[in-house]
Backbone bond lengths (Angstrom), bond angles and torsions (degrees), N, CA, C in turn:
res aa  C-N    CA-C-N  psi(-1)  N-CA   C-N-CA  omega(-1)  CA-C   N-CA-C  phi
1 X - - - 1.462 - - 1.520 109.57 -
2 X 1.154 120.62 157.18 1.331 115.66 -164.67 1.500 103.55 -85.83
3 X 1.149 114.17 -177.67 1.387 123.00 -159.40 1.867 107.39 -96.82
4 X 1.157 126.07 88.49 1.472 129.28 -173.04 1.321 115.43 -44.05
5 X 1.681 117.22 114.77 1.137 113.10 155.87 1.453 127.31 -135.36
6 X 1.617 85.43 124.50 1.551 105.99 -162.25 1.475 102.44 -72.94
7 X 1.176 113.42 150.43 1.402 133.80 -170.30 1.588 140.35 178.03
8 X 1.226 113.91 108.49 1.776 121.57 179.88 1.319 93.30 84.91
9 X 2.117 92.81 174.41 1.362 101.47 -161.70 1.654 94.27 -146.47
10 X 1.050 105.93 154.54 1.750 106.93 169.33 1.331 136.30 -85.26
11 X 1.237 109.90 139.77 1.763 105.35 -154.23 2.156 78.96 -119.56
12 X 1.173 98.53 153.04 1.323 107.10 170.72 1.834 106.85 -100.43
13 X 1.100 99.69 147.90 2.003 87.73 -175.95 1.786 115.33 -91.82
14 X 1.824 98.11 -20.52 1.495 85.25 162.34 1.594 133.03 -95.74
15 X 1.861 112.55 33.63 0.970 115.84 157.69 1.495 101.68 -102.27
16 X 1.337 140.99 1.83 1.225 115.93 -168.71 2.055 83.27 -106.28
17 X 1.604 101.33 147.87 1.060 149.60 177.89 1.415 132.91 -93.61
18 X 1.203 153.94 114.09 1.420 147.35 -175.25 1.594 90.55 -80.40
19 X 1.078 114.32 128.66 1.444 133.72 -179.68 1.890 107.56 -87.93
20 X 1.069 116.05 162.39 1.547 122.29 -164.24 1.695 94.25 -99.59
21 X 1.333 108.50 146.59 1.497 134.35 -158.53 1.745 91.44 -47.23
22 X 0.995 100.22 173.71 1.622 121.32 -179.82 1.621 134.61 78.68
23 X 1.378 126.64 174.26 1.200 110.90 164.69 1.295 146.13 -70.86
24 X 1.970 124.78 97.36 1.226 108.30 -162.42 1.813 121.28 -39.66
25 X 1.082 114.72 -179.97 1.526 120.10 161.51 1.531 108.07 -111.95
26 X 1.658 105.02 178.22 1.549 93.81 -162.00 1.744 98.11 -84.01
27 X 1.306 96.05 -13.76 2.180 84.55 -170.97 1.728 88.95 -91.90
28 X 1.092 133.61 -32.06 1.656 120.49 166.93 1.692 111.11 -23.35
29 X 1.937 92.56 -69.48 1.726 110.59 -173.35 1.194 102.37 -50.34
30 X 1.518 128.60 -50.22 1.891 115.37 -166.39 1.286 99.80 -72.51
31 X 1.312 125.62 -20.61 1.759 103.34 -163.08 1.815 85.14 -81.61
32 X 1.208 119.63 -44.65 1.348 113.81 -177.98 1.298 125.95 -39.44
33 X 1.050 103.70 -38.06 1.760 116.02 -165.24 1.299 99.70 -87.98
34 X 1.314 130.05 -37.93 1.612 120.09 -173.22 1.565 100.39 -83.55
35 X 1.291 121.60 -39.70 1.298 97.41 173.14 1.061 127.39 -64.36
36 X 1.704 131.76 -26.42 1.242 127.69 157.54 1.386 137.37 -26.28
37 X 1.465 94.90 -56.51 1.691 137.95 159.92 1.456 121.04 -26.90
38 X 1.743 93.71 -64.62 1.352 114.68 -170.37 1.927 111.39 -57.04
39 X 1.536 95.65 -61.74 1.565 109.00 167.44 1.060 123.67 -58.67
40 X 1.406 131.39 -22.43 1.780 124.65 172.24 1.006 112.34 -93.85
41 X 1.234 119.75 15.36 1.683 119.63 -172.57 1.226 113.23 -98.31
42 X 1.777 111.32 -42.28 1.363 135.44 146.70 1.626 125.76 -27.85
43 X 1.226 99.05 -24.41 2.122 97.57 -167.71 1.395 117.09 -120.07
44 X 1.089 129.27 -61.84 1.419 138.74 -177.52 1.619 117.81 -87.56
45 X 1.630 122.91 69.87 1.362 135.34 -159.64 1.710 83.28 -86.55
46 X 1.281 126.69 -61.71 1.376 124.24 -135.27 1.497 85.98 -140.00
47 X 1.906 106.75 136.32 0.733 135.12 -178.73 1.812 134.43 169.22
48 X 0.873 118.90 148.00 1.867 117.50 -160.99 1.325 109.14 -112.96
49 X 1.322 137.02 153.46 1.221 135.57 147.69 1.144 99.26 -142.81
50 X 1.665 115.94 171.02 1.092 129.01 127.88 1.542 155.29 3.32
51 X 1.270 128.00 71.45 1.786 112.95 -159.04 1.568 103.18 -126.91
52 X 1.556 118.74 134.87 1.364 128.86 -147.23 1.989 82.57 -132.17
53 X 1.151 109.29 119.09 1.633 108.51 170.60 1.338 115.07 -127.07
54 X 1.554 112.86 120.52 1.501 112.01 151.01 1.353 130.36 -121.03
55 X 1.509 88.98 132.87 1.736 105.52 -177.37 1.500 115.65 -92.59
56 X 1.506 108.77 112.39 1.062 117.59 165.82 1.929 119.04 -98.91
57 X 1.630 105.10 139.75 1.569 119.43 -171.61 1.472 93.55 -121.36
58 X 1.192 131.31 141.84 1.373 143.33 157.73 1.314 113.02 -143.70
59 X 1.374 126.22 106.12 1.900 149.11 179.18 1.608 106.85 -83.50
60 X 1.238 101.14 163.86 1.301 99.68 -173.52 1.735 87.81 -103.16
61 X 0.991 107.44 -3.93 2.124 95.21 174.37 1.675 94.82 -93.37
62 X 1.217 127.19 -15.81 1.348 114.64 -160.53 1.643 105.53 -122.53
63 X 1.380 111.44 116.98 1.930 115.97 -157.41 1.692 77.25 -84.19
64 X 1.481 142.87 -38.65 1.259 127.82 172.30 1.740 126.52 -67.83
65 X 1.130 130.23 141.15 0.828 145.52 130.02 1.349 136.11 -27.22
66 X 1.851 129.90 111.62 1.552 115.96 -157.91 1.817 72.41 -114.83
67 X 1.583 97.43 143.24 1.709 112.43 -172.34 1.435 92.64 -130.51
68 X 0.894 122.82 119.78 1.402 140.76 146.01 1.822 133.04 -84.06
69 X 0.850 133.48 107.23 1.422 135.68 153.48 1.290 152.57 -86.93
70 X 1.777 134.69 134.89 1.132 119.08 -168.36 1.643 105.31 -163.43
71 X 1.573 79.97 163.02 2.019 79.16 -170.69 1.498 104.79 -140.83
72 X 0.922 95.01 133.32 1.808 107.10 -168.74 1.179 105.99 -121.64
73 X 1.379 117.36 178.85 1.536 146.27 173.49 1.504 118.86 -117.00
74 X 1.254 113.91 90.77 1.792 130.23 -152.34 1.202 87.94 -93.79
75 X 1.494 125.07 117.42 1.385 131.30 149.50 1.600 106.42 -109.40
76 X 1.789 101.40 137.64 1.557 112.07 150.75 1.364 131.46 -86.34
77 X 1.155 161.14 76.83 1.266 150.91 -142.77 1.797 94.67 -119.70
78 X 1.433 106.37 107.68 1.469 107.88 -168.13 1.581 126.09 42.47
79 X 1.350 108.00 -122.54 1.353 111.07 -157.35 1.820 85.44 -81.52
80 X 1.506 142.94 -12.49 1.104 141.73 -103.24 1.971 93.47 -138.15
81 X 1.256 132.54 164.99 1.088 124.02 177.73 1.766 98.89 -159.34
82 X 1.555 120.59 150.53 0.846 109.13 -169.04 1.833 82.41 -148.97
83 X 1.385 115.89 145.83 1.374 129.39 159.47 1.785 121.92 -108.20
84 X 1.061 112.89 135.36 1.476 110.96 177.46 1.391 108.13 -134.36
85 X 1.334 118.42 127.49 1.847 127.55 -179.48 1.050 92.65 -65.75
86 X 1.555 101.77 146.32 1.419 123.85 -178.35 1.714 107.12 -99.69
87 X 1.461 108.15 -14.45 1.221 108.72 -161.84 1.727 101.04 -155.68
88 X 1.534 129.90 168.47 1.451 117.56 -151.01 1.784 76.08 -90.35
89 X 1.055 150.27 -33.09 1.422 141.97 -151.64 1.291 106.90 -90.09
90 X 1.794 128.45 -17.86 0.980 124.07 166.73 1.334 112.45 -50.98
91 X 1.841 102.98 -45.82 1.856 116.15 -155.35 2.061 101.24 -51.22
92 X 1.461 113.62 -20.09 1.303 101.44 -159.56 1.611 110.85 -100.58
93 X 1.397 109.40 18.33 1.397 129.25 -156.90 1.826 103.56 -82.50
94 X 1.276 145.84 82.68 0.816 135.15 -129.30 1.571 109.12 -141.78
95 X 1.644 128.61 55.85 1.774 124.30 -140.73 1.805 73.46 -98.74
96 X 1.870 91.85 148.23 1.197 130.78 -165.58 1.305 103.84 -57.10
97 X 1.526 115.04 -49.38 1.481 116.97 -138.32 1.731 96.59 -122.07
98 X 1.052 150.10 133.15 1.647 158.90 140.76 1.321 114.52 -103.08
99 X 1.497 101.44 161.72 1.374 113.74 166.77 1.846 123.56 -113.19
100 X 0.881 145.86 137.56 0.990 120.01 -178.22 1.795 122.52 -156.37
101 X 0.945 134.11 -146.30 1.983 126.08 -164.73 1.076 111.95 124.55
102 X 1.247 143.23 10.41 1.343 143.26 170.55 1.613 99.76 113.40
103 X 1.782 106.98 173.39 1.546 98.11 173.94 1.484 109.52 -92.25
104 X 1.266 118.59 -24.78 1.461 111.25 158.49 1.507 128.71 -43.44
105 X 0.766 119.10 -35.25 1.828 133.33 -167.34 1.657 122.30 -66.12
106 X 1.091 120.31 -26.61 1.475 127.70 171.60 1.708 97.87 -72.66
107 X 1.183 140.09 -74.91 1.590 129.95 -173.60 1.450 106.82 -70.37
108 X 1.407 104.71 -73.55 1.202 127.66 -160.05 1.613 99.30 -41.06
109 X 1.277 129.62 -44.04 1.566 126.71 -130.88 1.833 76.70 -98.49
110 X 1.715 112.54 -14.77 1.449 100.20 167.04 1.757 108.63 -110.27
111 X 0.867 140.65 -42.32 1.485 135.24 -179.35 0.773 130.25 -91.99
112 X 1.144 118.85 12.12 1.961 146.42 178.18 1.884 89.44 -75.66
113 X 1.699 102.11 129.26 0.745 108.38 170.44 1.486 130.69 -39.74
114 X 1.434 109.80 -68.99 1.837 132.47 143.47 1.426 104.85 9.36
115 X 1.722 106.59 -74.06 1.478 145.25 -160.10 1.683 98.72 -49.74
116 X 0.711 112.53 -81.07 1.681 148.65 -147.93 1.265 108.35 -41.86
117 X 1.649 130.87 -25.33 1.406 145.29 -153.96 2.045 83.38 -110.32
118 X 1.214 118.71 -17.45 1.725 112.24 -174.12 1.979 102.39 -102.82
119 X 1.488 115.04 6.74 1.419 113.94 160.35 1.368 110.03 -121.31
120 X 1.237 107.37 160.25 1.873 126.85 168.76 1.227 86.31 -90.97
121 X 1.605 132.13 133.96 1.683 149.12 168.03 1.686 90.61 -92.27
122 X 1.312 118.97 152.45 1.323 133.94 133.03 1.303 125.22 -143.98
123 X 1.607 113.69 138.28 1.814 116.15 -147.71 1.467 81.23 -90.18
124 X 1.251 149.11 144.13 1.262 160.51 130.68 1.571 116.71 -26.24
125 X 1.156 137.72 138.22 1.622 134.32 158.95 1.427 91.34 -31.62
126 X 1.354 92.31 165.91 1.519 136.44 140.87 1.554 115.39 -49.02
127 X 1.408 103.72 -56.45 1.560 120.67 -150.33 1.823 93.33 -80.52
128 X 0.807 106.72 -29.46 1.955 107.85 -166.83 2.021 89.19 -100.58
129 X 1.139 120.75 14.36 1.926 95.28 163.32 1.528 87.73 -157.04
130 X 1.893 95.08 179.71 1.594 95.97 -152.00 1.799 99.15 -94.91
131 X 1.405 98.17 167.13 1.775 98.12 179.56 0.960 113.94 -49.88
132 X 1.029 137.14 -38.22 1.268 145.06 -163.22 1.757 109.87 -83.55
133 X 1.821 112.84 -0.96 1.860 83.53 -167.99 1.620 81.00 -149.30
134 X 1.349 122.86 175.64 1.755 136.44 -170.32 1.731 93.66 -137.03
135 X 1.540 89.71 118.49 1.639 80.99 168.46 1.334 108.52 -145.11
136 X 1.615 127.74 142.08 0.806 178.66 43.32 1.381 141.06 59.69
137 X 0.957 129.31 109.60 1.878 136.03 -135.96 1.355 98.58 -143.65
138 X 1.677 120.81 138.48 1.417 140.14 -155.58 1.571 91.51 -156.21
139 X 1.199 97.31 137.79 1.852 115.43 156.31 1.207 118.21 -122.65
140 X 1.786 118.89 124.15 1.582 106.33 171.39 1.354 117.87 -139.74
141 X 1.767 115.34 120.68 1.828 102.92 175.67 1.060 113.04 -78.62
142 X 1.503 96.12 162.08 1.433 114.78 177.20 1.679 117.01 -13.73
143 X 1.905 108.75 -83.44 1.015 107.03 174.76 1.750 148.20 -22.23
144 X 1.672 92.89 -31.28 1.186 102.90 158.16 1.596 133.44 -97.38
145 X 0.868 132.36 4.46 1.553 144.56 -136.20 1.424 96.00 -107.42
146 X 1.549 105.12 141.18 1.457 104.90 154.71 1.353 122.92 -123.12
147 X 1.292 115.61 46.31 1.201 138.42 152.30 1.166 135.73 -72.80
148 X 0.887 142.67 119.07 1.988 141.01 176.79 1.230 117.54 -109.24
149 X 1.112 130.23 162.15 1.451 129.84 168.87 1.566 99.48 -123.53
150 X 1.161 117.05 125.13 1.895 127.42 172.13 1.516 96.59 -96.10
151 X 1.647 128.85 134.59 1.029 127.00 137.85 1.675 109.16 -127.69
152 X 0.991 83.69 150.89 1.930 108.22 -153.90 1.874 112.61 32.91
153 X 1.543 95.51 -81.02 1.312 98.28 -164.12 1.970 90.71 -121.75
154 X 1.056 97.90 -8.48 1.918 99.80 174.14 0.964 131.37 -104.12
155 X 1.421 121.49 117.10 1.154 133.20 -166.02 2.357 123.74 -90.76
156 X 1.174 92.26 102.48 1.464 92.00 -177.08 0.897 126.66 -60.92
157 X 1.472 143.30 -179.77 1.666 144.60 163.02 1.698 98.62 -80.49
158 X 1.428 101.99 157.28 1.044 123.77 175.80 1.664 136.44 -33.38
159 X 1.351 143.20 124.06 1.178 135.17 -170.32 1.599 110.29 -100.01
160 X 1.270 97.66 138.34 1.512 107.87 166.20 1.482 117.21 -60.07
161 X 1.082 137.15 -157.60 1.536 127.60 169.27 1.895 99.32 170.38
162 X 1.375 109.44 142.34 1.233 113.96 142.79 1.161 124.10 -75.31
163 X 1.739 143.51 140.19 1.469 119.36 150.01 1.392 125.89 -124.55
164 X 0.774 117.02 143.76 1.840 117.22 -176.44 1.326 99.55 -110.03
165 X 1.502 122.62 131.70 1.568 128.67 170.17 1.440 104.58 -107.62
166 X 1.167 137.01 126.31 1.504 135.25 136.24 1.499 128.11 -66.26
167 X 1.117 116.93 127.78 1.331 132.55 -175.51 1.253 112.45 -118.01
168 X 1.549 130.99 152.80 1.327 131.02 -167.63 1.868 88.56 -111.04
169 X 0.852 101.56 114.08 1.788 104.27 169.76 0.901 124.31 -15.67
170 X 1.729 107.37 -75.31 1.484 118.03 -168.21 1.623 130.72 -57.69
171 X 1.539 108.73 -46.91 1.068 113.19 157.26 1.817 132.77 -106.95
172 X 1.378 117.96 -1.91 1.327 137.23 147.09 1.998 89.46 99.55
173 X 0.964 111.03 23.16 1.446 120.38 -173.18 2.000 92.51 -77.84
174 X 1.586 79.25 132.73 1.734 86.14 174.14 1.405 130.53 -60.53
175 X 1.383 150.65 105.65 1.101 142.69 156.50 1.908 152.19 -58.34
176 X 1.836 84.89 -36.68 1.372 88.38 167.08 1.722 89.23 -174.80
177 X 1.476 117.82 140.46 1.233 141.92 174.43 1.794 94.29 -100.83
178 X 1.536 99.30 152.48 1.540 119.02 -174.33 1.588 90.32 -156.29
179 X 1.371 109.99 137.77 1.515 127.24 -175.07 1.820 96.30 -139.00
180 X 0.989 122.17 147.78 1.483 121.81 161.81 1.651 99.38 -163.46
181 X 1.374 113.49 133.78 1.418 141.21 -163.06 1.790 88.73 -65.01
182 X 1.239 101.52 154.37 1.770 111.62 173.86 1.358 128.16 -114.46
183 X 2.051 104.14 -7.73 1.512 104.87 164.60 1.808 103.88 -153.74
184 X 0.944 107.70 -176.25 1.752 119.68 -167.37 1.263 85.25 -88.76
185 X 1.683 99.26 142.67 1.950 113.83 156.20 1.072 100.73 -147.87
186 X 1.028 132.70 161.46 1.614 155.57 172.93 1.507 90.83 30.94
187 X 1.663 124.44 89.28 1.207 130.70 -174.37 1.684 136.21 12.25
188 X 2.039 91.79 22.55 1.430 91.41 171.65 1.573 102.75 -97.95
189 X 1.548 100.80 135.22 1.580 103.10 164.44 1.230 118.76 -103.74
190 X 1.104 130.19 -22.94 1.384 124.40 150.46 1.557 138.99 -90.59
191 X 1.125 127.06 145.86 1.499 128.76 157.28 1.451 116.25 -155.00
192 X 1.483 103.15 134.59 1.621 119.78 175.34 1.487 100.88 -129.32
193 X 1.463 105.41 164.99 1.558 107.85 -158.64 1.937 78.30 -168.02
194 X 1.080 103.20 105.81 1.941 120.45 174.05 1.561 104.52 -116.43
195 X 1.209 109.68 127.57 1.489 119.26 166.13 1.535 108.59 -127.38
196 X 1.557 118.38 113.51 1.442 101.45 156.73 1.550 103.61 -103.36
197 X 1.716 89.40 -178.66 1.273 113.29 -149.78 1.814 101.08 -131.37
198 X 1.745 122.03 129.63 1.768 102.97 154.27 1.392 82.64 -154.69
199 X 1.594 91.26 -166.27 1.506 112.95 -165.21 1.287 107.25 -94.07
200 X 1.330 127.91 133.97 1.821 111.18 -162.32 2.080 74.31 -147.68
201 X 1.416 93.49 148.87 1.917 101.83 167.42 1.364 135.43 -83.28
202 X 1.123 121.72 130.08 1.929 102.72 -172.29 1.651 61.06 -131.16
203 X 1.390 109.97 132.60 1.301 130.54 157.10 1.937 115.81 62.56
204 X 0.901 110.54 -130.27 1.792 114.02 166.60 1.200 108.36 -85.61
205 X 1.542 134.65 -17.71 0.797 108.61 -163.67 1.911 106.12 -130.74
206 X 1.430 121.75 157.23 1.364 123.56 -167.24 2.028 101.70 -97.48
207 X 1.537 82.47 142.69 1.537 90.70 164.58 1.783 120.67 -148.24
208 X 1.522 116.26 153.99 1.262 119.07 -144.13 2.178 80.80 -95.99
209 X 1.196 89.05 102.28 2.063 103.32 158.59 0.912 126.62 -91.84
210 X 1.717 113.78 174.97 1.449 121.59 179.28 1.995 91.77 -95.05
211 X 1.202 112.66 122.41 1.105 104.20 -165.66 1.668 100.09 -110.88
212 X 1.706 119.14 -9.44 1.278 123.57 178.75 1.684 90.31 -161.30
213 X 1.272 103.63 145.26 1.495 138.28 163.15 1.316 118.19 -120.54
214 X 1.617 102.56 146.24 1.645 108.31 160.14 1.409 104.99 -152.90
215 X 1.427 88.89 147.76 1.888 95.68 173.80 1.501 103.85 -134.91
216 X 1.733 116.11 111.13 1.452 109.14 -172.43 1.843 91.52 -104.13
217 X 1.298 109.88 159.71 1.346 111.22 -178.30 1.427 97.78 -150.84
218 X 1.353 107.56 130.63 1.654 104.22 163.10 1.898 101.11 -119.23
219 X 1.699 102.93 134.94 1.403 113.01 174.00 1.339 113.22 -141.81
220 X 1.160 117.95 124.54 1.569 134.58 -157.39 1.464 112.08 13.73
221 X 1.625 90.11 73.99 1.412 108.99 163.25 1.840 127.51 83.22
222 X 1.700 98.61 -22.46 1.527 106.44 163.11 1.159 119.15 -106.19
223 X 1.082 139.19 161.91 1.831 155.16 -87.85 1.394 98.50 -166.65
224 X 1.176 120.58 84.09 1.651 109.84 158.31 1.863 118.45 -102.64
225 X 1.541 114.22 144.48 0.966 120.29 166.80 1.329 120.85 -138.57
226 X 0.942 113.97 119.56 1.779 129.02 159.89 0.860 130.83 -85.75
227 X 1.883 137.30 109.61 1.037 125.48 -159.44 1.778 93.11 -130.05
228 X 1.221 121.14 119.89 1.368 130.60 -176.92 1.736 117.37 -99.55
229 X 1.111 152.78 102.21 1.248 139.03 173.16 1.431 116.18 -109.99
230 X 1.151 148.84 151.10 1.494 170.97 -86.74 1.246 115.45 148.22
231 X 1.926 87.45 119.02 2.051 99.68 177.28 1.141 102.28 -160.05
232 X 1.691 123.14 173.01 1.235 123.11 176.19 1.583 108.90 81.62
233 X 0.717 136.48 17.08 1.486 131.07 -171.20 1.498 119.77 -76.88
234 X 1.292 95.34 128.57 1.906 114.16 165.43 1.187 118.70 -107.54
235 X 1.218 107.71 176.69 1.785 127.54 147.09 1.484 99.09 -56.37
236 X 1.259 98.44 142.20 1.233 112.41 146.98 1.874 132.08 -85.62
237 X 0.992 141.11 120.98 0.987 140.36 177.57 1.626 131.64 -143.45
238 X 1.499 111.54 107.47 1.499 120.57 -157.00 1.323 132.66 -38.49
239 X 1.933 103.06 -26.44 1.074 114.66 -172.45 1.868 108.26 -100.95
240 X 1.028 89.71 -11.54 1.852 93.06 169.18 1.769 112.39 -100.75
241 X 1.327 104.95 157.29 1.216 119.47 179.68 1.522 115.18 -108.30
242 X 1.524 113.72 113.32 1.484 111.57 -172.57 1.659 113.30 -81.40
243 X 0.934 161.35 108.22 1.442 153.20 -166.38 1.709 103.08 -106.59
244 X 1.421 105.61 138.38 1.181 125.83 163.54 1.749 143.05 -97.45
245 X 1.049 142.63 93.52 1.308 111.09 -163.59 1.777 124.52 -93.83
């Protein structure tokens, strides 16, 4: 089975709000964001889309690149996530390295109301992001982290991480999460962990997804990347059958 990686959280779009002219402050943005949080957490438990993965490998013996592809049937069912191959070549799709902590744990485990009092925030200039967005900078060690690193079948202690959030100004709605590890373990020296974020429809009504992932990793010297994207999305519902083509 492929290697789970949990990631992003669901925002409902009729909790997000156009906020009143000016420059938020940084405790404005957290109260914003957890209440966002709080209310989308409530509505959209269960639901499927679409998920298209390519695994990229690059060795230092091999000047090519080995690419793998696959397309599944991504269900959320609560706290819970399940993948199903769409096709027999997906089933053999098998990348070394994940990240994982539940699917709550990438936002939530930082903008969760709960959350928020276990990071130091810092609002970014003006001058370093675009007019249009507020972003937002977190540091976390190990000890605190709910981050993991999986390689194959072994599971490490906890990673520190930088994270950078993008925020859209106007209504403070998330755009894209950025995580990158802060020290080497099990001969990985790198790790990045990218989630963007938009408004996609499940029914009448819109909600803010992970609409692309990436997890780049460098470990003694070779190059992995996972690049996950997400579309098509429904409800989930037990007694219906969602089909993909």
């Amino acid at each position: 089975m492929i290697g789970r990686f949990l990631a992003g959280f669901i925002f409902l779009i009729s909790a997000i709000c156009i906020l009143p002219a000016g420059e938020p402050s940084l405790v404005e943005i957290l109260s914003e964001c957890g209440k966002q949080l709080q209310l989308s957490r409530k509505d959209l438990k269960n639901y499927v889309c679409r998920e298209e993965i390519t695994y990229r490998v690059k060795t230092r013996q091999n000047s090519r690149p080995l690419i793998e592809r696959g397309k599944f049937e991504f269900r959320v069912l609560s706290d819970q996530e399940e993948r199903l191959a769409l096709d027999p070549a997906s089933e053999k799709i098998k990348p070394l390295f994940s990240t994982f902590g539940g699917f709550l744990s990438a936002i939530y485990g930082i903008l969760g109301p709960e959350n928020q009092r276990k990071h130091s925030f810092v609002l970014k200039s003006k001058t370093t992001a675009s007019p249009s967005t507020v972003v937002i900078e977190t540091e976390v060690p190990p000890q605190r982290s709910e981050t993991l690193l999986q390689i194959s079948n072994s599971l490490t202690a906890s990673l520190g991480y930088r994270a950078e959030i993008v925020l859209e100004r106007e209504t403070l709605r998330i755009m894209r999460m950025e995580k990158i590890a802060l020290h080497s373990v099990e001969k990985v020296s790198y790790l990045r962990h990218l989630v963007d974020y938009d408004l996609v429809p499940i029914g009448e009504a819109k909600y803010n997804l992970p609409v692309k992932q990436e997890i780049e990793l460098v470990r003694d010297g070779d190059r992995y990347l996972t690049t996950y994207r997400y579309s098509v999305f429904k409800r989930f519902q037990t007694e219906a059958t969602v089909k993909f083509k």
